[in-house]
PDB file of the backbone (N, CA, C, O) and the ligand in Angstrom, with CONECT records:
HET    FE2  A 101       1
ATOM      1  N   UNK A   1      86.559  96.323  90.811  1.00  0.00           N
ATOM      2  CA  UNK A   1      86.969  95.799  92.106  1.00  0.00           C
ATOM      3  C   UNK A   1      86.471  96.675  93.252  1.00  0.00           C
ATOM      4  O   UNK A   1      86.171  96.114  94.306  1.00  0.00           O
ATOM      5  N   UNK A   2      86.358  97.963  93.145  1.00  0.00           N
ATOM      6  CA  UNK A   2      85.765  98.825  93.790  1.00  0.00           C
ATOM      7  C   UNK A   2      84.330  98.683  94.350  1.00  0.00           C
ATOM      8  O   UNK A   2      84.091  98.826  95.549  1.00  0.00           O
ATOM      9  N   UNK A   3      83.293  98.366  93.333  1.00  0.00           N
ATOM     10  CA  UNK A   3      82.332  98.143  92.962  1.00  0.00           C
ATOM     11  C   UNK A   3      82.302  96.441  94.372  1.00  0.00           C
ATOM     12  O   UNK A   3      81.638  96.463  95.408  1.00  0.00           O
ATOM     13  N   UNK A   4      83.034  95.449  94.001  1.00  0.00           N
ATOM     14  CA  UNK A   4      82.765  94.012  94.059  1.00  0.00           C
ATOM     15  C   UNK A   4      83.383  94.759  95.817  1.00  0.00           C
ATOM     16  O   UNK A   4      82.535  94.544  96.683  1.00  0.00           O
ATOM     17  N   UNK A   5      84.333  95.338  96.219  1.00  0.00           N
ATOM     18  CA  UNK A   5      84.523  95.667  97.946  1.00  0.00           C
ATOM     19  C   UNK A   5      83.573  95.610  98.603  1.00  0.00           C
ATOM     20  O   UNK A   5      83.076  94.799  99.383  1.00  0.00           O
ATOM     21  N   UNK A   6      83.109  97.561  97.822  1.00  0.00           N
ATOM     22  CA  UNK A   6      82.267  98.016  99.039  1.00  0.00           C
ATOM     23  C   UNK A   6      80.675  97.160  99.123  1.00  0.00           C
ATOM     24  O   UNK A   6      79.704  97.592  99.745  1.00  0.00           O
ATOM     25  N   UNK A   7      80.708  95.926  98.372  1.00  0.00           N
ATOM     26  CA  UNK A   7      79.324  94.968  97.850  1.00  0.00           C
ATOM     27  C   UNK A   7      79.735  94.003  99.237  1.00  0.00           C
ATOM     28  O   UNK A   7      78.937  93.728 100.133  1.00  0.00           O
ATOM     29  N   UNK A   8      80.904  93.648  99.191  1.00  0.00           N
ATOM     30  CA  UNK A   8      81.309  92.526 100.181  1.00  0.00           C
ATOM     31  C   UNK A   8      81.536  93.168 101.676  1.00  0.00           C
ATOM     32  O   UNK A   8      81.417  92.453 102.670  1.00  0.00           O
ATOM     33  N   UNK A   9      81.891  94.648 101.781  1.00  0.00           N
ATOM     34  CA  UNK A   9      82.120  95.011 103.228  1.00  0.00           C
ATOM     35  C   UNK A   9      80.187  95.650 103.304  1.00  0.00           C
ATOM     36  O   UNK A   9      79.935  96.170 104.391  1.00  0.00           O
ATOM     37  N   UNK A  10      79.496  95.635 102.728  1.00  0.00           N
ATOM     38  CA  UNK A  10      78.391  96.052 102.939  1.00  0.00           C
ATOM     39  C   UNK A  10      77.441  95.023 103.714  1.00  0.00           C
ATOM     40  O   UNK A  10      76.686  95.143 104.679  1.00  0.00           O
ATOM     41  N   UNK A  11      77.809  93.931 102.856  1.00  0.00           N
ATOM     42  CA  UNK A  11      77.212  92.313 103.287  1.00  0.00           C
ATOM     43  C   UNK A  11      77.810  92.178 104.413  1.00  0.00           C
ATOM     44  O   UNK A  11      77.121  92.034 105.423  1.00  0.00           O
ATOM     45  N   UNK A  12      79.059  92.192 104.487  1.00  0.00           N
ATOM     46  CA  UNK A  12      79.488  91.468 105.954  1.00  0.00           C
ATOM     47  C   UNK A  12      79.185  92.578 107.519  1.00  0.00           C
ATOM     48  O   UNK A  12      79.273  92.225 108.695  1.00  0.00           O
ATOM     49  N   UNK A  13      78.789  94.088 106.915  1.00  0.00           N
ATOM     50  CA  UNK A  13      78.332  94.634 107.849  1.00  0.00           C
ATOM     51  C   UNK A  13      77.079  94.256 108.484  1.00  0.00           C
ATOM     52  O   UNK A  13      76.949  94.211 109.707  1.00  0.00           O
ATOM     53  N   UNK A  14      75.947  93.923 107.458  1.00  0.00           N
ATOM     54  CA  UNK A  14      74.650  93.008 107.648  1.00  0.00           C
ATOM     55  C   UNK A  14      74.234  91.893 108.566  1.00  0.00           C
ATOM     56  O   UNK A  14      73.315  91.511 109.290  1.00  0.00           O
ATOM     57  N   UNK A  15      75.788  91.501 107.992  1.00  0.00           N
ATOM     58  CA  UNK A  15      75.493  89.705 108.971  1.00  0.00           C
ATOM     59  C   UNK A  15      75.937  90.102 110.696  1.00  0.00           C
ATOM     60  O   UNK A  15      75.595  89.488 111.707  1.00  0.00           O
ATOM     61  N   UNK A  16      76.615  91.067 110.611  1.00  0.00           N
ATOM     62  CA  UNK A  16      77.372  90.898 111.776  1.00  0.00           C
ATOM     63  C   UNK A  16      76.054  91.651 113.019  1.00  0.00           C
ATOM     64  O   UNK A  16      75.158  92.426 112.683  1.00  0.00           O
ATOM     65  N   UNK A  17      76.295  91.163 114.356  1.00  0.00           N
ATOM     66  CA  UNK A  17      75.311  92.346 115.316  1.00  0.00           C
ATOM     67  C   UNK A  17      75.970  93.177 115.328  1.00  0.00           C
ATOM     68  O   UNK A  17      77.159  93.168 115.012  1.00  0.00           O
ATOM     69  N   UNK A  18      75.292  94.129 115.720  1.00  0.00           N
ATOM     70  CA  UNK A  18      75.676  95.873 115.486  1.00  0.00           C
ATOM     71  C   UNK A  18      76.219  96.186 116.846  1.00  0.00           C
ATOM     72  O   UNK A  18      75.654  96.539 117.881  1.00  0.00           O
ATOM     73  N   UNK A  19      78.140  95.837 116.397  1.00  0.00           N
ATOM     74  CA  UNK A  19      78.856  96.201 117.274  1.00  0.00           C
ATOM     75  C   UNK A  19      79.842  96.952 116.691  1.00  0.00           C
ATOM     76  O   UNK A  19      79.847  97.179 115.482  1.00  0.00           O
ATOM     77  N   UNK A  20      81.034  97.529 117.775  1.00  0.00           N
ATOM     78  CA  UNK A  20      81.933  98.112 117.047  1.00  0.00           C
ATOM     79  C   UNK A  20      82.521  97.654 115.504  1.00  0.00           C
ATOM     80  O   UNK A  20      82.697  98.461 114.592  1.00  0.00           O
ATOM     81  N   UNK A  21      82.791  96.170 115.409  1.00  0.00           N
ATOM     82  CA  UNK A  21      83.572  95.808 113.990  1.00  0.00           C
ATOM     83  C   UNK A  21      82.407  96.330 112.958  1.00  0.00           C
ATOM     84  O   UNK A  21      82.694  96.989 111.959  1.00  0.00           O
ATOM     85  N   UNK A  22      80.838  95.906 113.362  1.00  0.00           N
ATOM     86  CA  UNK A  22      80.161  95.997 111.674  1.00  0.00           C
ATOM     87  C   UNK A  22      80.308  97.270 112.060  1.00  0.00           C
ATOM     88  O   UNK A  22      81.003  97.645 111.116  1.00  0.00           O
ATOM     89  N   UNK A  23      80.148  98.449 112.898  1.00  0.00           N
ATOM     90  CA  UNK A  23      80.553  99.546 112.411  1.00  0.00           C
ATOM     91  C   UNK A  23      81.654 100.440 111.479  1.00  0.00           C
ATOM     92  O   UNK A  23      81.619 101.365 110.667  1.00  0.00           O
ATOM     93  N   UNK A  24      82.737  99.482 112.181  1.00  0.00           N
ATOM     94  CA  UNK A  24      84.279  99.753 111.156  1.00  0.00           C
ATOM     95  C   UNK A  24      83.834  99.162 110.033  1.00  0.00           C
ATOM     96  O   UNK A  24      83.741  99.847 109.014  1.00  0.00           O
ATOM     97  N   UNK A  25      83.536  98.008 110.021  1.00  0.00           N
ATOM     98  CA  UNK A  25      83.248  96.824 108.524  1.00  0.00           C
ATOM     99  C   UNK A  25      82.229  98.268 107.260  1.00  0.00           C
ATOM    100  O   UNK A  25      82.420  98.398 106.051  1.00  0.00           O
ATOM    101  N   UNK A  26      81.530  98.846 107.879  1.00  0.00           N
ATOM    102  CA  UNK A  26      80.181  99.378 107.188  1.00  0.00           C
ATOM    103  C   UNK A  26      81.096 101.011 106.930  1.00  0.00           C
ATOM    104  O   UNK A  26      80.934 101.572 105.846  1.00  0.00           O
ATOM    105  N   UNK A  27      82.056 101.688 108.038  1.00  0.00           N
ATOM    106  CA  UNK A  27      82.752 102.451 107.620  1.00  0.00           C
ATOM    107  C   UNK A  27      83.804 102.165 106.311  1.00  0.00           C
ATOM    108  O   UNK A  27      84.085 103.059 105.513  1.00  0.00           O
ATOM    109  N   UNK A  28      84.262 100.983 106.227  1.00  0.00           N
ATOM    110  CA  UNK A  28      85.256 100.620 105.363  1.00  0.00           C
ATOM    111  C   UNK A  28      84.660 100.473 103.911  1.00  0.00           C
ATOM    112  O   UNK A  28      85.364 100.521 102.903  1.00  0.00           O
ATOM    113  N   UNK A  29      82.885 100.235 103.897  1.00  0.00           N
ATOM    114  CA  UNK A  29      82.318  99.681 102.797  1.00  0.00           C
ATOM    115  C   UNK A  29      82.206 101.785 102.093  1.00  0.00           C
ATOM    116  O   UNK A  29      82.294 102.305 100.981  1.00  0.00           O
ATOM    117  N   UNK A  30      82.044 102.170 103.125  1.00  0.00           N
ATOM    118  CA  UNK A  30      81.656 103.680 102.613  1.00  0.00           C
ATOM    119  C   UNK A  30      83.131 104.435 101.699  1.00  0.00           C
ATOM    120  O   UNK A  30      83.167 105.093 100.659  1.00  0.00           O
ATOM    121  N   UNK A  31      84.200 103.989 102.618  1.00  0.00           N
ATOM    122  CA  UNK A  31      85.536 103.735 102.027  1.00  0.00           C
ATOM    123  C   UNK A  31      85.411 103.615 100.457  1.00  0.00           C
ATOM    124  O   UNK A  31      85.405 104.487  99.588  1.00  0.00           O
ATOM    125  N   UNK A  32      85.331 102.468 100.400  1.00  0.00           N
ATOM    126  CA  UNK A  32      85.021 101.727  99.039  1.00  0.00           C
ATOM    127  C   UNK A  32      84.169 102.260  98.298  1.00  0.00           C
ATOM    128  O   UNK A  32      84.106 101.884  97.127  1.00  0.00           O
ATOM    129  N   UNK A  33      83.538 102.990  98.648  1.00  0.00           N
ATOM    130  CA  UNK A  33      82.351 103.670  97.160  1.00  0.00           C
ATOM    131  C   UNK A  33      83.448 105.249  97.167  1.00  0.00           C
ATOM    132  O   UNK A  33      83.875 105.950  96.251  1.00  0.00           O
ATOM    133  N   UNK A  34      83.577 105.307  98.535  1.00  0.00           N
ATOM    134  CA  UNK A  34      84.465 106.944  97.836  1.00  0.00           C
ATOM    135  C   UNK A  34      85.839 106.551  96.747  1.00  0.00           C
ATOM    136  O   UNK A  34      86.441 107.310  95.987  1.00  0.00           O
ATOM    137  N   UNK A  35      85.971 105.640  96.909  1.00  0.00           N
ATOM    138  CA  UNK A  35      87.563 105.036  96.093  1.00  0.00           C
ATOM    139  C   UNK A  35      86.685 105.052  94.647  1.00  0.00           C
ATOM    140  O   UNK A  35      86.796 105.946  93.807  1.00  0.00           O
ATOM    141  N   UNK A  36      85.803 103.895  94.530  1.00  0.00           N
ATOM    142  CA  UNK A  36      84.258 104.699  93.043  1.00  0.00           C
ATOM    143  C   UNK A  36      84.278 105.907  92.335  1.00  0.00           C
ATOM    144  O   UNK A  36      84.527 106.247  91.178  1.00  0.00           O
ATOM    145  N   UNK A  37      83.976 106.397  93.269  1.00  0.00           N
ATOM    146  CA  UNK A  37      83.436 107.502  93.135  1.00  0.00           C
ATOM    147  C   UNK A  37      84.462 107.954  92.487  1.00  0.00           C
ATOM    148  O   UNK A  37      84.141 108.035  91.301  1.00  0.00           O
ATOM    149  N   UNK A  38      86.147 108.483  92.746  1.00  0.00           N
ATOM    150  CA  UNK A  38      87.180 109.168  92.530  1.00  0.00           C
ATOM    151  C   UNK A  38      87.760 108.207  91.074  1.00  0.00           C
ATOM    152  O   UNK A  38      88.017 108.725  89.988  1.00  0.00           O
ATOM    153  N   UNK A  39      87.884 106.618  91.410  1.00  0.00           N
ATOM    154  CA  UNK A  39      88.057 106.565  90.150  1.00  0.00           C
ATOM    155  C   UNK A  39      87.709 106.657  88.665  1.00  0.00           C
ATOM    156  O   UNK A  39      88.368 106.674  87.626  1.00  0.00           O
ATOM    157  N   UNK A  40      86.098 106.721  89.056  1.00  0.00           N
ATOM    158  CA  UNK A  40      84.731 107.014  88.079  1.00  0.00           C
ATOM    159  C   UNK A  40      85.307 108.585  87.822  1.00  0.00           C
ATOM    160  O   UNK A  40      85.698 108.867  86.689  1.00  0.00           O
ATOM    161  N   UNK A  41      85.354 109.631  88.928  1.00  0.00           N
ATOM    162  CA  UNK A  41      86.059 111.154  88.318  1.00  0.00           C
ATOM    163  C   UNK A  41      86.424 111.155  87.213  1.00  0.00           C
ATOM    164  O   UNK A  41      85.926 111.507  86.144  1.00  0.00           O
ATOM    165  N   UNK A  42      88.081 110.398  87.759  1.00  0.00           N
ATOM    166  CA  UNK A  42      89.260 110.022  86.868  1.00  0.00           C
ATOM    167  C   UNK A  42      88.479 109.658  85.103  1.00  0.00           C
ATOM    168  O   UNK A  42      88.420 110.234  84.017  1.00  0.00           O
ATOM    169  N   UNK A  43      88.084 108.594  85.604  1.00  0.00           N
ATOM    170  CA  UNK A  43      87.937 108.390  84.460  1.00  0.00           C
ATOM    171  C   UNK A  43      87.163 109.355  83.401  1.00  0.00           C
ATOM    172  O   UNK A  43      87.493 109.597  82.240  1.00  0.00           O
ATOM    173  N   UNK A  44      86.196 109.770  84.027  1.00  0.00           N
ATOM    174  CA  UNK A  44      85.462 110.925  82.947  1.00  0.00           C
ATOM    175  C   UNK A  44      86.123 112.071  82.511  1.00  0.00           C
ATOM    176  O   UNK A  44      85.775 112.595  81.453  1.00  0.00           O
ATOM    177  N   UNK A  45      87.120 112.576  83.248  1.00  0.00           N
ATOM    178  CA  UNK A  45      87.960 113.077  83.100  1.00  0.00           C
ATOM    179  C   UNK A  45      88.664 113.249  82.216  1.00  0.00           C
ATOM    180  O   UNK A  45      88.874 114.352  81.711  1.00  0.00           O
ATOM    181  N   UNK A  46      89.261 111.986  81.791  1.00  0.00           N
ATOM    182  CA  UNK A  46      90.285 111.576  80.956  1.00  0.00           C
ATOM    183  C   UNK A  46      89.366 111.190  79.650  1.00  0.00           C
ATOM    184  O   UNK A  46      89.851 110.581  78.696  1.00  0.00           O
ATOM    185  N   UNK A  47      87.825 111.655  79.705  1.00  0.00           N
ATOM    186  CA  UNK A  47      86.909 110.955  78.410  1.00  0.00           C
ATOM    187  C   UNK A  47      86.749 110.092  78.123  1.00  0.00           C
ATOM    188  O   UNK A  47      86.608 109.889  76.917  1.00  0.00           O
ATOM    189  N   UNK A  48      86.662 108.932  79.145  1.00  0.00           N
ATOM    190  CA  UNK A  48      86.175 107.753  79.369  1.00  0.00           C
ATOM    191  C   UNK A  48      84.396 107.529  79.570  1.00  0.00           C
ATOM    192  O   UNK A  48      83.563 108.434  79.535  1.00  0.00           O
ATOM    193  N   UNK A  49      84.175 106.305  79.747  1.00  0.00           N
ATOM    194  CA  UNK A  49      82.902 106.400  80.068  1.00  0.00           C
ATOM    195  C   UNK A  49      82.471 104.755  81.118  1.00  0.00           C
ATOM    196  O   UNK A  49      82.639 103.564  80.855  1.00  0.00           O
ATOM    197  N   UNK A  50      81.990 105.332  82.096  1.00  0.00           N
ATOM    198  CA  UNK A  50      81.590 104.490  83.110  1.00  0.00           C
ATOM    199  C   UNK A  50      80.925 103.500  83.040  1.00  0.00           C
ATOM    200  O   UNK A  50      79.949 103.776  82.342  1.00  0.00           O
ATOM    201  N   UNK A  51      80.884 102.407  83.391  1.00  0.00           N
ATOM    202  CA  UNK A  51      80.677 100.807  83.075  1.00  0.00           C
ATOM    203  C   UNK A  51      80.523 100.280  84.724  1.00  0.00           C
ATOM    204  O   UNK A  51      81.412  99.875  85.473  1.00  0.00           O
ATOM    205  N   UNK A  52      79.575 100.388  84.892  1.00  0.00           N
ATOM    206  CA  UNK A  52      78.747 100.007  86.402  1.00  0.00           C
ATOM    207  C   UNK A  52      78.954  98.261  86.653  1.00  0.00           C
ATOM    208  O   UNK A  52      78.571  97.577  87.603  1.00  0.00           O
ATOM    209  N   UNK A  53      79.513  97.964  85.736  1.00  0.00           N
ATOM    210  CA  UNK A  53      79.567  96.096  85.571  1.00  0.00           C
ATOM    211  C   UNK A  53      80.605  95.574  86.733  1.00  0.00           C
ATOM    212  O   UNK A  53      81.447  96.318  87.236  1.00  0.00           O
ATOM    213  N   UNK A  54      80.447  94.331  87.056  1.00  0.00           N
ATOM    214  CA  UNK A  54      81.010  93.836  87.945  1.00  0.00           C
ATOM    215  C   UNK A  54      81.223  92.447  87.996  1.00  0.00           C
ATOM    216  O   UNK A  54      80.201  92.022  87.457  1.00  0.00           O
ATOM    217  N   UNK A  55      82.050  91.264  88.369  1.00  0.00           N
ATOM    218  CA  UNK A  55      81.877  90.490  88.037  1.00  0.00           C
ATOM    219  C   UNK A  55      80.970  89.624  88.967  1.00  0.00           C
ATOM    220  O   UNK A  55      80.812  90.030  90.118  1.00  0.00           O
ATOM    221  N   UNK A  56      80.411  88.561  88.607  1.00  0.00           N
ATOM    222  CA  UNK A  56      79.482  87.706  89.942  1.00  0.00           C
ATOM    223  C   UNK A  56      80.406  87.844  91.035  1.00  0.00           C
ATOM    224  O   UNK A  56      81.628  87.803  90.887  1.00  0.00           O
ATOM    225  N   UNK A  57      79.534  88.087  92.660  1.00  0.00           N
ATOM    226  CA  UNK A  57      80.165  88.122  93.878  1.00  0.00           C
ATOM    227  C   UNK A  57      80.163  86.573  94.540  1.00  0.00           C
ATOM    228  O   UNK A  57      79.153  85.919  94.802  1.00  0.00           O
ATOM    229  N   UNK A  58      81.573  86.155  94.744  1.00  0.00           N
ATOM    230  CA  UNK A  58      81.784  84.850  95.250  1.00  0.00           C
ATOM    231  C   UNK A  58      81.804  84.816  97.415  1.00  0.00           C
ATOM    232  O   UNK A  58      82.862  84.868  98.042  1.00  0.00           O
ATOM    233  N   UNK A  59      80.802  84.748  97.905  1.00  0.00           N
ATOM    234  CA  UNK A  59      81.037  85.056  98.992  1.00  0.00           C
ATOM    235  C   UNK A  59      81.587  83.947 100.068  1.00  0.00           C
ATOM    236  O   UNK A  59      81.632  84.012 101.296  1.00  0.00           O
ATOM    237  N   UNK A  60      82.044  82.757  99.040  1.00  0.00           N
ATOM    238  CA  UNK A  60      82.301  81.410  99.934  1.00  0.00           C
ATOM    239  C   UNK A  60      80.884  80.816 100.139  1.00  0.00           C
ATOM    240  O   UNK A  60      79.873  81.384  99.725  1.00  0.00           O
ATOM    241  N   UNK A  61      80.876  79.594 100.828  1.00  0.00           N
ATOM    242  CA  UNK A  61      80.295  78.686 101.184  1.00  0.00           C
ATOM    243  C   UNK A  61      79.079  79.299 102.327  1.00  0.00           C
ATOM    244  O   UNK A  61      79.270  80.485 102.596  1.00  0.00           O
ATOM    245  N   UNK A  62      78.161  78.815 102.859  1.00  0.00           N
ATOM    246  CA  UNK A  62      77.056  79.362 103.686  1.00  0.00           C
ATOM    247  C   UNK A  62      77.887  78.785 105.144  1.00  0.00           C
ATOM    248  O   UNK A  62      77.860  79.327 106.249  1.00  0.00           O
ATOM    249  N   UNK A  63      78.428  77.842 104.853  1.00  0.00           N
ATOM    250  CA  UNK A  63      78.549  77.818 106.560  1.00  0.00           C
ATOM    251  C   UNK A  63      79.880  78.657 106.946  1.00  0.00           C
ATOM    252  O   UNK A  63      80.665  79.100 106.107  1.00  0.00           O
ATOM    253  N   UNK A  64      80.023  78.818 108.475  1.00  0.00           N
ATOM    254  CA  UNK A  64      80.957  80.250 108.889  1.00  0.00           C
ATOM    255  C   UNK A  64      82.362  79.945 108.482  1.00  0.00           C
ATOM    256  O   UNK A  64      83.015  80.743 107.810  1.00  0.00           O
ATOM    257  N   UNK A  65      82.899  78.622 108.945  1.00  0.00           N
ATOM    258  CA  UNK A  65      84.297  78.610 108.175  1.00  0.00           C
ATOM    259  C   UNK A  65      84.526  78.664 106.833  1.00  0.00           C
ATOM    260  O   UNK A  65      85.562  79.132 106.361  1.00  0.00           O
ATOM    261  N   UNK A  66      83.440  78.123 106.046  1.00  0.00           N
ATOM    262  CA  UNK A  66      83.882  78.540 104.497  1.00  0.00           C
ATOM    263  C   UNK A  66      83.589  80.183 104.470  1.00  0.00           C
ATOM    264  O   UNK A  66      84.398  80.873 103.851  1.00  0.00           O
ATOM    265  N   UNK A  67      82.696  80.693 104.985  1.00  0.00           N
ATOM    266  CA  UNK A  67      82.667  82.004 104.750  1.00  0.00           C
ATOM    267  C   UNK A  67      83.695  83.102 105.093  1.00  0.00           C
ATOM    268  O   UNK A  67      83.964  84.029 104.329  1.00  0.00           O
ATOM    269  N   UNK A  68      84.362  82.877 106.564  1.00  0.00           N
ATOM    270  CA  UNK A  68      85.348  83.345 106.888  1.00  0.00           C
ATOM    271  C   UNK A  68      86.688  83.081 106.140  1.00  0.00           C
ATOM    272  O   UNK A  68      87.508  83.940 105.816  1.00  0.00           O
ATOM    273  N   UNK A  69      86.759  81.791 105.932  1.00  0.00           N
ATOM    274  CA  UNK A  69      88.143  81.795 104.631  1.00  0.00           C
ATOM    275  C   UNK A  69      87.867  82.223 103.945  1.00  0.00           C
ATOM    276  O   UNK A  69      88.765  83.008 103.642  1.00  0.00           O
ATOM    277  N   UNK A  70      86.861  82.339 103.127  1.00  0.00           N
ATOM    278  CA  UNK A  70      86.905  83.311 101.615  1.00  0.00           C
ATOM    279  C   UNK A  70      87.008  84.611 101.698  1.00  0.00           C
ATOM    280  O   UNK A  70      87.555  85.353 100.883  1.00  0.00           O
ATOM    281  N   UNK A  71      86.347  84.973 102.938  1.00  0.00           N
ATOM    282  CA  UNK A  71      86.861  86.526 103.206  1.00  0.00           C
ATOM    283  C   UNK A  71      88.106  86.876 103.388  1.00  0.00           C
ATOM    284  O   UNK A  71      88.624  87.745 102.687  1.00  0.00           O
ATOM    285  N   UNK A  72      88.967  86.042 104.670  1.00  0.00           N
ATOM    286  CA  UNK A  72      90.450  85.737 104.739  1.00  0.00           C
ATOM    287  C   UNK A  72      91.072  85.944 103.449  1.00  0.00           C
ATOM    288  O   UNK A  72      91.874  86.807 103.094  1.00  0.00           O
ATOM    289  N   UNK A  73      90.510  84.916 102.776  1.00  0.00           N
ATOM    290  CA  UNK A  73      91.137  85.064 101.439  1.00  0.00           C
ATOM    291  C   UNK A  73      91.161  85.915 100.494  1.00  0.00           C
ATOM    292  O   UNK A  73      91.931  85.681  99.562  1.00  0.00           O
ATOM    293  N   UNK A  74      90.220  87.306 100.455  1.00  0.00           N
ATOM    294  CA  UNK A  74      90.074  88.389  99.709  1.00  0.00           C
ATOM    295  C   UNK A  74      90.617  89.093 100.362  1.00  0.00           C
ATOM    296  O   UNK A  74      91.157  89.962  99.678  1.00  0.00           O
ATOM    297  N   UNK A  75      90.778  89.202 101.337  1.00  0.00           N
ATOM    298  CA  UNK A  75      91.711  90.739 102.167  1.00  0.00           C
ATOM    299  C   UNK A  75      92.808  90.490 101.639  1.00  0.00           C
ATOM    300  O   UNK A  75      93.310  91.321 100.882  1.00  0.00           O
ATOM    301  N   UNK A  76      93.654  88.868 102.012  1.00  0.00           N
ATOM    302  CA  UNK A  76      95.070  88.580 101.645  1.00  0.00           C
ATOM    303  C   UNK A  76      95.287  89.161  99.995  1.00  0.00           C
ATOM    304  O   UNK A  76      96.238  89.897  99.733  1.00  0.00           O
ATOM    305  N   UNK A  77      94.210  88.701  98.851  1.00  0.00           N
ATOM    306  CA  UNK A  77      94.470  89.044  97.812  1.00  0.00           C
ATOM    307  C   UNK A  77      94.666  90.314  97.589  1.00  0.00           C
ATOM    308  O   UNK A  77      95.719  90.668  97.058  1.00  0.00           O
ATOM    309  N   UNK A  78      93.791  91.143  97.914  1.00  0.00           N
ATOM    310  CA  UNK A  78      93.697  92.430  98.029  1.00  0.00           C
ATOM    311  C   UNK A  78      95.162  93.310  98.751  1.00  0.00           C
ATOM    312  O   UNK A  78      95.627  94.350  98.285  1.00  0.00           O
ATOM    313  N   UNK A  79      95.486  92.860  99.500  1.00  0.00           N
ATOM    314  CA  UNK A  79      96.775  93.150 100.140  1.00  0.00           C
ATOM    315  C   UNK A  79      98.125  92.864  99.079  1.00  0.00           C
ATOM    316  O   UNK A  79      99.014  93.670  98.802  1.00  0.00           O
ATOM    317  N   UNK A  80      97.951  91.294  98.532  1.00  0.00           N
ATOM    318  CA  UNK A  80      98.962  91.571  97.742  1.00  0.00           C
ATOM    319  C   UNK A  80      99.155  92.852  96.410  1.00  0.00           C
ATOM    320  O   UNK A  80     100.033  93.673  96.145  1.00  0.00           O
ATOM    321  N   UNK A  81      98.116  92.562  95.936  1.00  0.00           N
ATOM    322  CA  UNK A  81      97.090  93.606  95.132  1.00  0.00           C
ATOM    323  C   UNK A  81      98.059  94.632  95.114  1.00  0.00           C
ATOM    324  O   UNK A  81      98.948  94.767  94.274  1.00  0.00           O
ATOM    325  N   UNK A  82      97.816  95.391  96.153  1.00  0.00           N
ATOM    326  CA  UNK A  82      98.144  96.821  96.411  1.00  0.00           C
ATOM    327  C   UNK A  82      99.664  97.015  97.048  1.00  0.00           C
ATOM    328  O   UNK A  82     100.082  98.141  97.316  1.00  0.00           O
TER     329      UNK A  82
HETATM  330 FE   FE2 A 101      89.198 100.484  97.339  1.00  0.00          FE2+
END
């Protein structure tokens, strides 16, 4: 899930013009690989072994309202999530 974030806040930093949000958006994606990074630690740690896999990225529909609900809709999940 880590992996599938900072993939989706990376993309949506892309699309956006380079204003304050894709800056936060592209800070938040960097977020997301350090959260990686620490749980990848963890895991080696504990004598595990790292699995780079991920599942296909669903980014919604091409046009902006399907795209914006599906995003809508991953923050909300993500929120309950946690
Ligand atoms: Fe995270």
């Amino acid at each position: 899930m880590e992996i599938e974030a900072s993939m989706v806040y990376v993309r949506n930093a892309f699309l956006m013009k380079d204003c304050v949000p894709s800056r936060l958006t592209e800070a938040i994606a960097i977020d997301e690989m350090r959260h990686m990074n620490w749980l990848g630690d963890l895991i080696v740690k504990k004598g595990g072994v790292l699995v780079m896999e991920h599942k296909e990225l669903d980014f919604g529909s091409e046009d902006l309202k399907g795209y914006l609900q599906k995003q809508y809709d991953l923050e909300n999940d993500a929120v309950k999530r946690y």
